[in-house]
N, C-alpha and C positions, 0 to 999 in steps of 0.2 A: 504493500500500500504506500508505504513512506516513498519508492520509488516511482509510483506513478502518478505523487502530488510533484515529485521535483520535476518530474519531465513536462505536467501542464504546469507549472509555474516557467522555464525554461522557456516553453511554446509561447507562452501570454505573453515574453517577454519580449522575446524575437518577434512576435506579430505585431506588439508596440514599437520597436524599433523601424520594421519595416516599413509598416504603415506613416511614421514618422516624414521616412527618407524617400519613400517610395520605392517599392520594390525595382520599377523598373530603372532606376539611377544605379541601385546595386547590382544590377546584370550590365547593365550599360560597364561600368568599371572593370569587367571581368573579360568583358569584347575587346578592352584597350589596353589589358595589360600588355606588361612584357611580355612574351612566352617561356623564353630563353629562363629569364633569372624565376619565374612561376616552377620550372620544371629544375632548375637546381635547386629551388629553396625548400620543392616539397620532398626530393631527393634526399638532402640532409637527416629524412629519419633513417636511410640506412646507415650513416656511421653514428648517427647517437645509439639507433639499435644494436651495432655493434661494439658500442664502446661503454653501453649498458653490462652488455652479455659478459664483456672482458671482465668487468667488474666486480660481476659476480661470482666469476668462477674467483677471481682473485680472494673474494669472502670464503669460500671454503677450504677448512683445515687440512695440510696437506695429510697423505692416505699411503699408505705403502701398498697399499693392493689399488694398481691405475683401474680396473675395472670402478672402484669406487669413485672415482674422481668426477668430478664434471666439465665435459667436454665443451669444445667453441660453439661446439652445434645445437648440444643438448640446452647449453645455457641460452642462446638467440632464441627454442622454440619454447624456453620456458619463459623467457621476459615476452615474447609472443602472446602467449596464451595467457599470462596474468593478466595483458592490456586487455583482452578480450574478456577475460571472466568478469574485470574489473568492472565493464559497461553492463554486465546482465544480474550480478553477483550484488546482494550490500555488502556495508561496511569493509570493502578493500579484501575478499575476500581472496582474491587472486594474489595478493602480496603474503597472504597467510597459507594458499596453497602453497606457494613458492616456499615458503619455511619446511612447509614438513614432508616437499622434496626432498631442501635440500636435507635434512634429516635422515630421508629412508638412504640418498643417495652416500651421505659419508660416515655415515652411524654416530651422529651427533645426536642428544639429547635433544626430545623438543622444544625446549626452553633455551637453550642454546640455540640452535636451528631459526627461535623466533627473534632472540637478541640480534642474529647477524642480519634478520629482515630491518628491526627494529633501527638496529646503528647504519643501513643505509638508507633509510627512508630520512633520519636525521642527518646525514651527511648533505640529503637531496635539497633538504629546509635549509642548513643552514650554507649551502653554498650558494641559494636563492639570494638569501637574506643580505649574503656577504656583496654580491652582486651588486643586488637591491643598494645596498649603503651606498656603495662606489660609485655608482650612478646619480644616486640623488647629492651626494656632497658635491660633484663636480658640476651640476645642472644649474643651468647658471639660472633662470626664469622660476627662482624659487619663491613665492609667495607664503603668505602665513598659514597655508593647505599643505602648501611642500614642505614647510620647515618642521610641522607637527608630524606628517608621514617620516619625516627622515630620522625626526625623533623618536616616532612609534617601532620604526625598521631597527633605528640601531639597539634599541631596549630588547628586541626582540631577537638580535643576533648575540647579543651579550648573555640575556639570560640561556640561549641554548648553547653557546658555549660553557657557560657553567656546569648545564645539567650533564654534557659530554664529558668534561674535563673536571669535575669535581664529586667524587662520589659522598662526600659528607654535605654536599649542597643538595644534592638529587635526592639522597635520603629526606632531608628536610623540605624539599619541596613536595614529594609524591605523600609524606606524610601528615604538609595542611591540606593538600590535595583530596585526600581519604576523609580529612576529619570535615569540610566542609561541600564534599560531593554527595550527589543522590544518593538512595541508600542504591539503588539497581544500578550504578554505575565505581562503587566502591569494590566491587569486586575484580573488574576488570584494570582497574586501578592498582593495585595490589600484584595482579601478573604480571602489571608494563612494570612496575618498581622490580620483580627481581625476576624479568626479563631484564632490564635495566644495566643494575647491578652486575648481572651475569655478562655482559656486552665491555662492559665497565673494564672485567678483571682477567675477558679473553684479549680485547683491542689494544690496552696497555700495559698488557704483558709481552707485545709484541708491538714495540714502536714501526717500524719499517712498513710490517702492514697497514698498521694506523695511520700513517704520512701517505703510503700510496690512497691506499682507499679513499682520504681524505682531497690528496692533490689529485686526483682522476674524478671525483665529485664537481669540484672547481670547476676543472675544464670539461666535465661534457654540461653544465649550466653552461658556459659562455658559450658551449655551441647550441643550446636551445637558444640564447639570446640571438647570437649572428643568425638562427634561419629566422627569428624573428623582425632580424630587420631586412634581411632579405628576402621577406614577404613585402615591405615596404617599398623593395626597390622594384618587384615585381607588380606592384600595384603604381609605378610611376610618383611614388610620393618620395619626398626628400626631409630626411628624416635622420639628424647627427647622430650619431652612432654610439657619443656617450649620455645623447637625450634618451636612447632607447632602453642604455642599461637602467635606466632608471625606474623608465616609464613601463618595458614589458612585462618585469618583475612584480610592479604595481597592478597591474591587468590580471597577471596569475594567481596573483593572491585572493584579488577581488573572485577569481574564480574557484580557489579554494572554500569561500562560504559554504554551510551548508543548509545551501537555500534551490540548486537547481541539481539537473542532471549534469555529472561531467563540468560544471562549472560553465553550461551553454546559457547565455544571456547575460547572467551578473556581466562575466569576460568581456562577454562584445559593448557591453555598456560601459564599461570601464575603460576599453580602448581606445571609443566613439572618443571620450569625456579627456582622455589622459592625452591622445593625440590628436583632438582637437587645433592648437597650432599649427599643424602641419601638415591638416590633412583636411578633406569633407567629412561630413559625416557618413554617407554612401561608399566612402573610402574603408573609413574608418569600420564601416559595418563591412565590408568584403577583408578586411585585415583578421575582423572576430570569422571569419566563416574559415580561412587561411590557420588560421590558430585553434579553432576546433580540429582540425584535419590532423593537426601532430596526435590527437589523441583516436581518430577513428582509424587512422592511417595502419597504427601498430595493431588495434586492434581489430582492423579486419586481416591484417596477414595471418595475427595467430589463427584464426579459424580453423584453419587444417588440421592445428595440432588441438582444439578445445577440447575433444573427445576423450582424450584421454586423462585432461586434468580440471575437465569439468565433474568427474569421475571422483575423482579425489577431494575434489573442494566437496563435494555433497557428503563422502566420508569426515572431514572434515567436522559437518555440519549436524553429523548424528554424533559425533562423539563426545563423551558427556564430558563438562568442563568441571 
């Protein structure tokens, strides 16, 4: 149910937006693109999908028996199929198949298994965040909207660094966290704390992994950001390149809410609103259609592979917690 209010909320939004701009301004925009930089820019999910997949395999603990290991392959059809479970599945259900992959694949604990989903989902935040900052300190057209988000980002990039880097801080956070959560969400609370924990005492007990994991987070963020302004260049807009770190960051977040499907609507309203300067709104609105595609994109490829770990996530979903 909860997934079929976000998607007519989503629709309501987009059908305001359109109606807005007029539909037909946003196809007009799509006739006059570039083609050239359209088909590099939408091309770019194959090396982030490959430089996801590296990343992953780099998360698991090495295995003296290679049959256990996780392959270049296995790891591309399984960040495949997460994006996909991810659109039909609640609560991120595909990032949490991925866990007890990788589990059955390298005989890791489940709680273990869920920490290394757990510490790259936050590597994925806070190289956002980090982005985010660099971008909006450098932006020069900062008004008293900009200077409060820049403030809100960097608060937001410090306390996750914290929670990563300080486990006597994390303890004391997930434990006002418990004392003033629902009671129906105190439970799950309590996992993420010593999932947490457990992430804690495998990542820096092993610096080297921790730097990479962390410096290969970095850089495939900046590459979601460059295809996102080479969506820009492919819609004819001109648009400085460190107004985007700023500003794409800002649009992603706004679609992180959880208010639609996939973040479709909040995003494109947010793009309209953020790149307004340097763009139409019709623009603006073919830029959010551009920026939905990163996410239908990966997950229509996994399709092929859904079968078999739509399978799993359903086991997943009977086992009792």
């Amino acid at each position: 149910m909860k997934r079929l209010i976000s998607i007519g909320v989503s629709l309501a939004i987009l059908l305001l937006i359109y109606w807005q701009i007029d539909f037909a301004k946003l196809l007009q925009v799509f006739r006059e693109c570039d083609r050239f930089w359209l088909v590099v820019s939408l091309g770019m999910v194959v090396p982030l999908t490959a430089f996801t997949s590296w990343r992953l395999q780099q998360l698991m603990p090495a295995s003296p028996d290679a049959s256990r290991q996780l392959d270049f392959g296995e790891a591309n059809r399984l960040i495949l199929a997460a994006s996909s479970l991810n659109m039909v599945l609640p609560s991120k259900m595909g990032d949490i198949a991925k866990a007890y992959f990788m589990r059955d694949r390298g005989h890791l604990t489940g709680s273990l298994a869920l920490s290394l989903v757990v510490f790259e989902k936050a590597c994925d935040m806070l190289s956002l965040l980090l982005w985010c900052v660099f971008g909006l300190l450098l932006f020069e057209d900062k008004g008293l909207l900009f200077w409060g988000m820049t403030v809100s980002v960097a608060t937001g990039l410090i306390l996750g660094l914290l929670l990563l880097g300080s486990p006597s801080f994390a303890q004391f956070f997930f434990k006002r966290a418990h004392q003033v959560a629902p009671k129906k969400l105190k439970l799950k609370i309590n996992k993420l704390s010593y999932s947490w924990k457990e992430m804690h005492d495998y990542f820096w007990g092993d610096r080297r992994r921790l730097s990479l994991i962390a410096g290969t987070s970095i850089f495939i963020w900046f590459l979601h950001l460059l295809q996102i302004w080479m969506f820009t260049l492919a819609l004819n807009a001109s648009v400085p390149f460190l107004a985007n770190l700023a500003l794409a960051p800002l649009a992603i977040l706004a679609g992180l809410l959880p208010l639609t499907f996939a973040g479709v609507g909040t995003r494109d309203a947010a793009l309209i609103a953020f790149y307004q300067p340097y763009m139409a709104p019709a623009v603006g609105a073919a830029l959010g259609v551009l920026c939905t595609s990163r996410y239908f994109l990966p997950a229509i490829g996994g399709l092929p592979f859904l079968g078999q770990y739509l399978k799993l996530a359903q086991e997943i979903r009977m086992t009792p917690r």
